[in-house]
N, C-alpha and C positions, 0 to 999 in steps of 0.2 A: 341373624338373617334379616335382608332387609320385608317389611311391611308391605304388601302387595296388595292391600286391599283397597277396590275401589279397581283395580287395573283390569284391564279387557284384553284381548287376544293381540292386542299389538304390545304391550308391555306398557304401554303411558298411561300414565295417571289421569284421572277426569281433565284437573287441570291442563296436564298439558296436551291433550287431545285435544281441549275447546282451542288451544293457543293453536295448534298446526290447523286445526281445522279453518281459525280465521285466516290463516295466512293463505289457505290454500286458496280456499272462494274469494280472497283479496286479488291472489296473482289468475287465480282465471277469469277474474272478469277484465283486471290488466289485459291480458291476454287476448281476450274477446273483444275490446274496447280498439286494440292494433289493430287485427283481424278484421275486425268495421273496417273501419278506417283503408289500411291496403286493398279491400277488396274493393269500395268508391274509388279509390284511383287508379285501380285498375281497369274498373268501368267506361271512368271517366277518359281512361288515354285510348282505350279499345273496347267497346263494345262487344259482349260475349253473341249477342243478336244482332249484328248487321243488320244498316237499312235495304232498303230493294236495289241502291248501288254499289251494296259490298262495305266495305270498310269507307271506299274515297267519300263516303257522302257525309263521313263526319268534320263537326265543325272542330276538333279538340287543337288541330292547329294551330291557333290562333293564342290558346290558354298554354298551350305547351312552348312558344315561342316566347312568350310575356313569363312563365315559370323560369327559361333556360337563362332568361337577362337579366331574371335577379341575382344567379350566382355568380356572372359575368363581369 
């Protein structure tokens, strides 16, 4: 029978516990790091708070145009 000691309620070994454990806070700050990220440009193309003229009174036009001519 295999040697269990040292294992905790999920079956992994110390070792491989610290190994998933790094991997895990590795991919959620990946993860967090996107998340930044897509939420500024989604800001950045539309504002969640409108100015006092709605939407038209953003300047992002201008960055969105100069964006769409790089793929162009």
């Amino acid at each position: 029978m295999a040697d269990n000691k040292g294992s905790g309620i999920s079956g992994l070994t110390e070792a491989e516990a610290k190994e998933f454990h790094g991997m895990f806070i590795t991919s959620f700050i990946a993860f967090t790091v996107v998340a930044i990220v897509a939420h500024f440009l989604a800001w950045q193309w539309r504002p969640w708070i409108p100015g006092p003229n709605g939407y038209e009174s953003s300047d992002i036009t201008p960055v969105l145009h100069q964006l769409t001519s790089m793929f162009t």
